[in-house]
C-alpha positions in Angstrom: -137.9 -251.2 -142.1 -138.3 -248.9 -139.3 -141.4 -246.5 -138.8 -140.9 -243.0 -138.7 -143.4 -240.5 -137.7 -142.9 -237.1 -138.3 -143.7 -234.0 -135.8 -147.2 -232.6 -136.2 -147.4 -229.9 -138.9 -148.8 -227.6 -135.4 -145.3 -228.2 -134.2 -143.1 -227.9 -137.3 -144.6 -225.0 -138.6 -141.5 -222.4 -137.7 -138.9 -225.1 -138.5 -136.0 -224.2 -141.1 -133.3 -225.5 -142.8 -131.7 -225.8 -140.0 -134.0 -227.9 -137.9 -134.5 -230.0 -141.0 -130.8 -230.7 -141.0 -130.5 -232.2 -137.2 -133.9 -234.3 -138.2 -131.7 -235.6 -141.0 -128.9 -236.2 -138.4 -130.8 -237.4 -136.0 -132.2 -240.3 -138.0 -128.8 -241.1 -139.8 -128.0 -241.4 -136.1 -130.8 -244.3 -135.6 -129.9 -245.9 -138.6 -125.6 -246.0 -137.9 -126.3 -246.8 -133.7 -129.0 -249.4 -134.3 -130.0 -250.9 -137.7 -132.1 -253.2 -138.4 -133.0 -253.2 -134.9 -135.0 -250.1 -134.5 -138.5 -250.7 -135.7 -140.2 -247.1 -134.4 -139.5 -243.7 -134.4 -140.5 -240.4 -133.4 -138.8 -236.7 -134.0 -139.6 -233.9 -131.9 -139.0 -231.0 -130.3 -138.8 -230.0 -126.0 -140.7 -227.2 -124.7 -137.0 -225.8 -124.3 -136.6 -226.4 -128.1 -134.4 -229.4 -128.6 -134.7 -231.7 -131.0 -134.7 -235.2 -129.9 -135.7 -238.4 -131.4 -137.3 -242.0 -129.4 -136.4 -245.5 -130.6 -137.9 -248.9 -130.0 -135.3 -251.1 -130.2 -136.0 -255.0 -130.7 -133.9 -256.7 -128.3 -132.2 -259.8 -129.7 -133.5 -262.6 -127.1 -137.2 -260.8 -127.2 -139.1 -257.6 -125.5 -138.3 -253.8 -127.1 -136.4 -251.2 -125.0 -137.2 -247.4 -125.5 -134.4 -245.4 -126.5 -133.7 -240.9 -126.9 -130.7 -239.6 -128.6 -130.9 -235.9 -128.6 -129.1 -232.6 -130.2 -127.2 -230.0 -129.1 -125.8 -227.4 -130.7 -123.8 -226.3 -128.4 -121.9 -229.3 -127.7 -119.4 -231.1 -129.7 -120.2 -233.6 -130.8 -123.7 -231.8 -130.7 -125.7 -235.4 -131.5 -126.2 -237.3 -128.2 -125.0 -241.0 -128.0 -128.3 -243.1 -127.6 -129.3 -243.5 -124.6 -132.1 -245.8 -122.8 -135.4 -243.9 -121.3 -137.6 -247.3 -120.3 -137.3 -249.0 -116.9 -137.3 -252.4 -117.9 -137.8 -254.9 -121.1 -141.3 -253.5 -122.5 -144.0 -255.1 -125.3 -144.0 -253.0 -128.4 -147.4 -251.8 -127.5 -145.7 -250.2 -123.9 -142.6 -249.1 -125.8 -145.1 -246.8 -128.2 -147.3 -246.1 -125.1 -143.9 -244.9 -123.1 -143.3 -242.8 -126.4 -147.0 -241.4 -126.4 -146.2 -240.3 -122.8 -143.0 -238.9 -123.3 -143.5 -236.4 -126.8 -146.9 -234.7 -124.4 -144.5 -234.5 -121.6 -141.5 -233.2 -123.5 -143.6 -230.7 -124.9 -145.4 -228.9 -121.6 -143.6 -225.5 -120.5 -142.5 -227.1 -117.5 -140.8 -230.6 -118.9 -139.7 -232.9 -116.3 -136.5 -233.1 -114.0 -134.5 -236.8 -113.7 -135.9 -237.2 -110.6 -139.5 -237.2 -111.7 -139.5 -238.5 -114.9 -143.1 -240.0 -116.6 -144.5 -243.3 -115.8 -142.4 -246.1 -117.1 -139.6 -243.7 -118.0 -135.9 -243.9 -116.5 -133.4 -241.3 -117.3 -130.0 -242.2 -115.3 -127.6 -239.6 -114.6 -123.7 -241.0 -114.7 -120.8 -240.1 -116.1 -121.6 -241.7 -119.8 -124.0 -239.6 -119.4 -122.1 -236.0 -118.9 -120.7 -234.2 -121.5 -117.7 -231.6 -120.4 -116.6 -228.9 -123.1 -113.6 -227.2 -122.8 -114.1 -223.1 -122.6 -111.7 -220.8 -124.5 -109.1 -219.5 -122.4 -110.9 -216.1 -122.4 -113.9 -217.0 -121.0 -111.7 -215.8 -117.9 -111.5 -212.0 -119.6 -115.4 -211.6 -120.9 -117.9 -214.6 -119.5 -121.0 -214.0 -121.1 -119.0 -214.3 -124.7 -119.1 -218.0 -124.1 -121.5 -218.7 -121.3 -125.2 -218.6 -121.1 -127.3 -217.7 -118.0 -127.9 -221.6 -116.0 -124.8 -223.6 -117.3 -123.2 -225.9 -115.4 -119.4 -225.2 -115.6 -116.3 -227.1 -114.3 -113.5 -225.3 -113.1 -109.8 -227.8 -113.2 -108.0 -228.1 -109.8 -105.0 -230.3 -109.2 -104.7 -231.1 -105.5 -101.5 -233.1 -104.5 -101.5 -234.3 -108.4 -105.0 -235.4 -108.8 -107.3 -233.7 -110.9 -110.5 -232.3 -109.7 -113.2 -230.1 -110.9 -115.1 -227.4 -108.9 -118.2 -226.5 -109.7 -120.5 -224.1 -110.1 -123.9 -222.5 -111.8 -123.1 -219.5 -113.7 -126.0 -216.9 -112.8 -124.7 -214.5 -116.0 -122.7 -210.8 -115.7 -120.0 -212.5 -113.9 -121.5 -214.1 -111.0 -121.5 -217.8 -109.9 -123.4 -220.1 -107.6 -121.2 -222.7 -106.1 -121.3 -224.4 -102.6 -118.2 -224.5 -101.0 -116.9 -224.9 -97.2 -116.9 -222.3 -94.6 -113.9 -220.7 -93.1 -112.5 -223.1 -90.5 -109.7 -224.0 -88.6 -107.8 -227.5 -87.9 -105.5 -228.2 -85.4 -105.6 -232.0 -85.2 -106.0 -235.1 -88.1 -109.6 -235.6 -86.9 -110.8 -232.0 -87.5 -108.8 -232.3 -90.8 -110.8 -235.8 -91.9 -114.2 -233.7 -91.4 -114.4 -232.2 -94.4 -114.9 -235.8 -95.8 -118.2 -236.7 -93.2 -119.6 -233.8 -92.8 -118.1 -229.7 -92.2 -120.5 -226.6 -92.2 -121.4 -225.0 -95.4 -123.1 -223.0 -97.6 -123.9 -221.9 -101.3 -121.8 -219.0 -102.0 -123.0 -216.3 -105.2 -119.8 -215.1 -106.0 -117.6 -212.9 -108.9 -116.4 -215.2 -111.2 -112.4 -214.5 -109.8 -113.7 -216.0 -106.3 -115.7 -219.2 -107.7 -112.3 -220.2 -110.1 -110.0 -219.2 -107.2 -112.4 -220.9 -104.9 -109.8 -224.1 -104.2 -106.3 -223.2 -105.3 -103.9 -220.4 -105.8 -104.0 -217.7 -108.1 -101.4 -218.4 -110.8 -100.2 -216.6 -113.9 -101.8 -219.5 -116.0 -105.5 -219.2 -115.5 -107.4 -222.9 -114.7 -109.4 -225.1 -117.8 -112.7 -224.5 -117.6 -115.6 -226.7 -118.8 -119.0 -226.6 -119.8 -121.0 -229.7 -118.2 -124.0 -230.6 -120.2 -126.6 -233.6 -119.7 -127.9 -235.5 -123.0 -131.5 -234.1 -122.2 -131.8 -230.3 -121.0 -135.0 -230.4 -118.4 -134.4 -227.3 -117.4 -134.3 -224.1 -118.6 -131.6 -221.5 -117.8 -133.8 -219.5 -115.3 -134.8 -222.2 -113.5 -131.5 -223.5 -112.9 -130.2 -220.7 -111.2 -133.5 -220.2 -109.5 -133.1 -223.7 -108.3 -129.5 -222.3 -107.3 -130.8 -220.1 -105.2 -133.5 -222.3 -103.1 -130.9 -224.3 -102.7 -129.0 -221.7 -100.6 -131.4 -222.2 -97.8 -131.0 -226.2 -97.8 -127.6 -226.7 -97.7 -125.6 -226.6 -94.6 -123.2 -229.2 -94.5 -120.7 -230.2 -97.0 -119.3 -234.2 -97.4 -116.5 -234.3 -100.2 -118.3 -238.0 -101.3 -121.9 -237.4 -101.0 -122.1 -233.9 -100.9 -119.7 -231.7 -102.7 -120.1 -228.6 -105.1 -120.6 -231.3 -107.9 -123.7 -233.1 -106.7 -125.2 -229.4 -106.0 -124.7 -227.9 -109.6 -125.9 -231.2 -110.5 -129.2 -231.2 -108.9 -129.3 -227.7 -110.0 -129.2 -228.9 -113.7 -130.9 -232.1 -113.5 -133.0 -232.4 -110.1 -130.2 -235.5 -109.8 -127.3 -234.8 -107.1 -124.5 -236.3 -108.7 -121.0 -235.9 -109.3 -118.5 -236.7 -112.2 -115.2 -236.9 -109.7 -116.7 -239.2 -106.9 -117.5 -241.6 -109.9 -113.7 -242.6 -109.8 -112.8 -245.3 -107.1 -109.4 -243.5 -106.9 -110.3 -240.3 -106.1 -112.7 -241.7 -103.8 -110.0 -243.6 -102.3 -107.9 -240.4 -102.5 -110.5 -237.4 -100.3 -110.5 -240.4 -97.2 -106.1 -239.8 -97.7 -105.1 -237.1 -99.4 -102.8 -234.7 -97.5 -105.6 -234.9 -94.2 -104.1 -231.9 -92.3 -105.1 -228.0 -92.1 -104.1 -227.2 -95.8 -106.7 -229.6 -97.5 -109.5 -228.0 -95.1 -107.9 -224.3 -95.2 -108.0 -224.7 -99.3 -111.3 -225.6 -99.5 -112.5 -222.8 -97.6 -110.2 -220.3 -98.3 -110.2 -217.2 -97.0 -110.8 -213.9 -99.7 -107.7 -212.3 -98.4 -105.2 -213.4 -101.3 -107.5 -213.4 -104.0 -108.7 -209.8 -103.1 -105.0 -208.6 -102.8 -104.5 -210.2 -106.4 -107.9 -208.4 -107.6 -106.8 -205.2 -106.5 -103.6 -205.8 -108.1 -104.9 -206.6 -111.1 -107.6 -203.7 -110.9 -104.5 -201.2 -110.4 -102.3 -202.5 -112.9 
């Protein structure tokens, strides 16, 4: 039967119903994904207030892996799949050690970003690992209805049929972070290839109109947009899109594989520069083909004069 061990009554002393609830969940949760299998426990909650619970998990040819499966009540489903937090095969004693270390550093103001997680402790970022929510439709009309201040948000583009998202780091009233291209010209197939090596670039704080209209035309039928999450928040809204900002001074050069508006929101979120699209071997097969002339370069730095006629347009209608 497996051990559970309860918050300390310091830390539980504001809970409600409600937090009682997800504890309920989050241990019917250990029970359906592992069984008989998970022989410890531990519920708490993140200096950012998310409950979470970690798992020891007897491996079936010997050793114990260490295991988090989180909430989110934003997020549907808004109970995390498990996922694994240890390095490597552990002893039971470094499993509950690895757990020890992990509920003091889940709970310090600060936390922890991917990239520096506590000794013994591995938390991969891929695209298991990613949760995208679709945003109403008029999340285009009135943002902060259905954004908060540091989300990560996905914004659909189809480019020659294949799907893409752009990114960006919504900074609240409106206004996005995103890293994009800047304004260029191509003449030849070469110049045209660059945006996949290497063009100049830079992290753009923009109106929302600009960040959604950053990559293809305005249309009559407003792009999907989508909420990105990671399983474990590490960061807090402010300090995403103050890591936005410092970012602004580091990037300068944009590589549609290994450096694109995805990796940057990303390691804005996280402190991990991934992305979700260059996960696909066919759309990473696809940016070294696609349509390699002026339009693919022109698009992804497009110029403001369309989409400031259309706003002024819109703004006069």
């Amino acid at each position: 039967m497996p051990t559970c061990i309860q918050p300390s009554s310091s830390s539980i002393g504001g809970f409600g119903k409600a937090d009682d609830n997800v504890r309920i969940l989050l241990m019917a949760s250990v029970r359906n994904e592992f069984g008989d299998s998970s022989i410890f426990s531990r519920l708490g909650v993140t200096a950012l207030g998310q409950h979470y619970v970690l798992v020891t998990r007897k491996k079936i040819f010997g050793g114990y892996t260490t295991h988090m499966i989180t909430a989110n009540m934003r997020n549907r489903p808004f109970i995390s799949a498990p996922f694994k937090v240890s390095s490597d095969t552990q002893s039971i004693e470094e499993s509950r050690e690895l757990i020890d270390r992990l509920t003091t550093e889940l709970g310090r103001p600060g936390m922890f970003s991917f990239d520096d997680p506590p000794t013994g402790c591995r938390i991969a970022v891929g695209k298991d690992r990613v949760q995208l929510d679709e945003v109403p439709v008029e999340v285009h009309d009135t943002q902060d209805k259905f954004l908060e201040k540091g989300d990560e948000i996905y914004c659909e583009v189809n480019v020659s049929g294949v799907k893409f998202y752009h990114s960006g780091i919504y900074a609240g009233d409106g206004m996005v972070y995103h890293f994009v291209c800047d304004a260029q010209e191509s003449d030849s197939l070469a110049e045209a290839l660059a945006v996949f090596s290497g063009v100049p670039a830079h992290v753009a704080f923009d109106p929302w109109f600009e960040f959604v209209y950053a990559l293809i035309d305005v249309s009559d039928v407003p792009p999907k947009i989508f909420r990105v999450s990671h399983p474990l928040i590490c960061r807090s809204g402010d300090q995403i899109v103050k890591y936005a900002q410092h970012l602004q001074n580091e990037l300068e050069n944009y590589d549609i594989r290994r450096c694109n508006c995805q990796h940057f929101s990303s390691e804005c979120s996280s402190g991990v520069a991934f992305s979700y699209d260059m996960t696909s071997s066919f759309k990473y097969f696809a940016c070294s083909v696609l349509k390699p002339t002026s339009t693919v370069v022109n698009a992804m730095a497009r110029s403001n004069r369309d989409r400031s006629s259309f706003a002024s347009n819109s703004t006069s209608s």
